[in-house]
C-alpha positions, 0 to 999 in steps of 0.5 A: 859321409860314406853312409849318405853315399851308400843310401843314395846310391841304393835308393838310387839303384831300386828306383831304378830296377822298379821303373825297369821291371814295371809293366806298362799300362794297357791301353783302355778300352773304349766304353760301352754304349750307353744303354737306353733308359727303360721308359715310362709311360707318357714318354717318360724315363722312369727316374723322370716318372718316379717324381710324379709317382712320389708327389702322388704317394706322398699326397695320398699318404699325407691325406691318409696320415691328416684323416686318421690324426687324431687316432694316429696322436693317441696311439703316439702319445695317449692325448690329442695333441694338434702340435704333432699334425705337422710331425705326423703328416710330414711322416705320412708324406715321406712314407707315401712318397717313398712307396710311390716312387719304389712302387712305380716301376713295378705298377707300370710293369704290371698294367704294360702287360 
């Protein structure tokens, strides 16, 4: 019983020295402006123009992908196989909409000067 009594009053004690040596918060600071979005062009922001840019990579990709799959199929697997012309045009969509929409911010910066 006299063991309880000593924890209790110990935990009891240190909660007490933390809530008197603790500091209070700081009040938060108000926050910044919001900074405006660079923009594109045709009155676009640039995440909104990068969707465009993506459908026309990945068009382009997809269409370069189809011309050269019969090359692209033999490479792969050494046979004409028309089951991988989903896979391959698939692949060359990604790959073209990837480089569209990384590459649009920088093509816009380089035709605007």
């Amino acid at each position: 019983m006299h063991l309880r009594y000593r924890c209790c009053t110990t935990l009891a004690a240190a909660v007490l020295m933390l809530a008197a040596l603790a500091t209070p918060v700081l009040a938060q600071q108000a926050p910044a402006p919001p900074t405006p979005t660079p923009g594109g062009p045709f009155g676009m922001s640039m995440p909104e123009w990068q969707g465009p840019s993506c459908l026309w990579g990945g068009s382009l990709g997809a269409l370069g992908v189809f011309y050269y799959s019969d090359v692209l199929a033999v490479a792969a697997t050494g046979v004409t196989n028309p089951l991988l012309l989903v896979p391959l045009i698939a692949t060359g969509f990604l790959g073209g909409c990837s480089v569209g929409a990384n590459g649009a911010p920088g093509l816009v910066w380089l035709f605007g000067r």
